[in-house]
C-alpha angles and dihedrals in degrees: 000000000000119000129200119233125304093340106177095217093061108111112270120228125263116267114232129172110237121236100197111085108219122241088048082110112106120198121244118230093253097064129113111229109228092174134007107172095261117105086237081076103063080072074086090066149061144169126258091271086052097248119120123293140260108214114103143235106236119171086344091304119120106230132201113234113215111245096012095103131235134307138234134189114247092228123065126237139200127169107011150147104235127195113190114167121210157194138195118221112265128239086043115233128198129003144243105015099350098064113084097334123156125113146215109248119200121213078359093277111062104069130196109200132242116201138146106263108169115120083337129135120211132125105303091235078061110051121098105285095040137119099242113244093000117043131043114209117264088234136350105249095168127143137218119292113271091030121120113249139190146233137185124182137182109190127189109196126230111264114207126190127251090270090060085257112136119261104170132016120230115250132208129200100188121182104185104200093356090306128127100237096146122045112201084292117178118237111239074212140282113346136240143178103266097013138352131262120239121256106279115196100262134164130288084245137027132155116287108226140206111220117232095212093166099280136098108233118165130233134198144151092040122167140139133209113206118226149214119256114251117248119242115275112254128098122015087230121352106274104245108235114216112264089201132016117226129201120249079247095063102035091056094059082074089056112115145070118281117190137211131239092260091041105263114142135214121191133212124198138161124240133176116242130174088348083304120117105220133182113240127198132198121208105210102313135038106288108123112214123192121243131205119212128229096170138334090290103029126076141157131204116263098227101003130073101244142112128218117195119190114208111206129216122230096286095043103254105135111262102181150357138227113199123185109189119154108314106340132086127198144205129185145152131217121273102168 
């Protein structure tokens, strides 16, 4: 069924104690470090106004200060993995909403939301691992307040078309502690406390952002790989057209078996399909691949990166071939 925001009769997630330990990610040597744990890293980092922030480095943890406003990277992102490491303030204060909330805002406008969970009640598009607004998480996998915990993220950014209308929505994975707890969900749009906006034109990459929310809730190990936009979905591979068409006579002058010096064999046949005749080859075993042809002597494969070249002999009866497929080249001579 659909359910409104944040309605408080909509089925919490099963809770489930984690079994990853944060802080086991390594980076990879592509990221781009946000935080480290050292002041020079808040350089990362300004206020809304765009002056510096606020929030503070304790024990090599970068703190919200409550009151002090949010913070936003200096540089923009798009499509990116994301690691942020976090803590909820310990001893735990306050309850529902009030107790460890802020949030990681992507683009500065999707937020995944950041809360104290842990044996603590509050609307399930609301708890730690939530979009917030729209999902729930698939399960609660929080931690204790003043543990170290853990998110991934993999997010695909909104496209819109040249007129500012929406072509494509954004998309988040989350494991939150090494838990699956978003599965590529779309975004209804950005969201909001009591309902979400609609999707607005913005930029392919803007600032992504930590909510100050009035508590202090700690953050470390935090870095981001940018990443390359995903192709439309289609084709596996272009199908290569024919450049030429060749009769069912030509094309059998390439039938037979050609070996190899050490003995290995490729085969050549014709078969009708879709009222075309086409020459089909098979690499060492029996599976029958397509081939385009570009002359007599000249042919592709028809969904795999490759080339096939026929020598003739004097009276123009193929001899011999030459197939470059992946790795591999072969030669080989008629047998038969």
């Amino acid at each position: 069924m659909n359910w409104k925001a944040h309605d408080l009769n909509r089925p919490r997630p099963p809770v489930i104690e984690p079994s990853v330990q944060p802080g086991s990610a390594e980076r990879s040597s592509d990221a781009i470090v946000l935080f480290d744990g050292t002041e020079s890293s808040l350089e990362n980092w300004q206020s809304q106004a765009g002056g510096p922030t606020k929030w503070i480095v304790s024990d090599g943890a970068f703190e919200a200060v409550p009151g002090s406003g949010y913070v936003f990277t200096r540089m923009g992102f798009g499509d990116c993995q994301l690691h942020i490491e976090w803590a909820a303030p310990l001893p735990a204060e306050g309850e529902g909403q009030g107790r460890g909330n802020s949030g990681v805002f992507l683009m500065g406008l999707y937020e995944i939301q950041i809360l104290d969970s842990y044996q603590n009640d509050t609307y399930p598009d609301g708890q730690a691992g939530s979009i917030y607004g729209q999902y729930p998480p698939l399960v609660n996998a929080c931690r204790p307040p003043g543990h170290w915990q853990s998110y991934d993220v993999v997010f695909r950014r909104p496209h819109f078309r040249p007129d500012g209308s929406l072509e494509q929505v954004a998309r988040v994975t989350l494991l939150h502690n090494g838990v699956l707890v978003q599965d590529r969900v779309e975004l209804w749009g950005p969201t909001g406390w009591l309902q979400h906006d609609p999707y607005q034109a913005h930029g392919d990459r803007l600032p992504l952002s930590l909510q100050d929310h009035g508590n202090p809730v700690r953050f470390r190990n935090i870095w981001l790989r940018e990443i390359s936009e995903t192709a439309e979905v289609g084709s596996p591979v272009p199908v290569s057209e024919s450049v030429v068409r060749l009769t069912q006579v030509v094309l059998a002058k390439h039938v037979g078996r050609y070996e190899t010096g050490n003995g290995a064999a490729c085969k050549f046949r014709v078969r009708e399909v879709l009222q075309e005749y086409r020459l089909q080859c098979a690499l060492y075993d029996d599976r029958w691949l397509d081939l385009v042809p570009h002359s007599t002597t000249d042919f592709s494969f028809r969904w795999t990166a490759g080339r096939i070249e026929f020598s003739l002999d004097d009276e123009g009866i193929p001899a011999s071939v030459w197939i470059q497929v992946a790795e591999k080249e072969i030669r080989a001579k008629k047998v038969d």
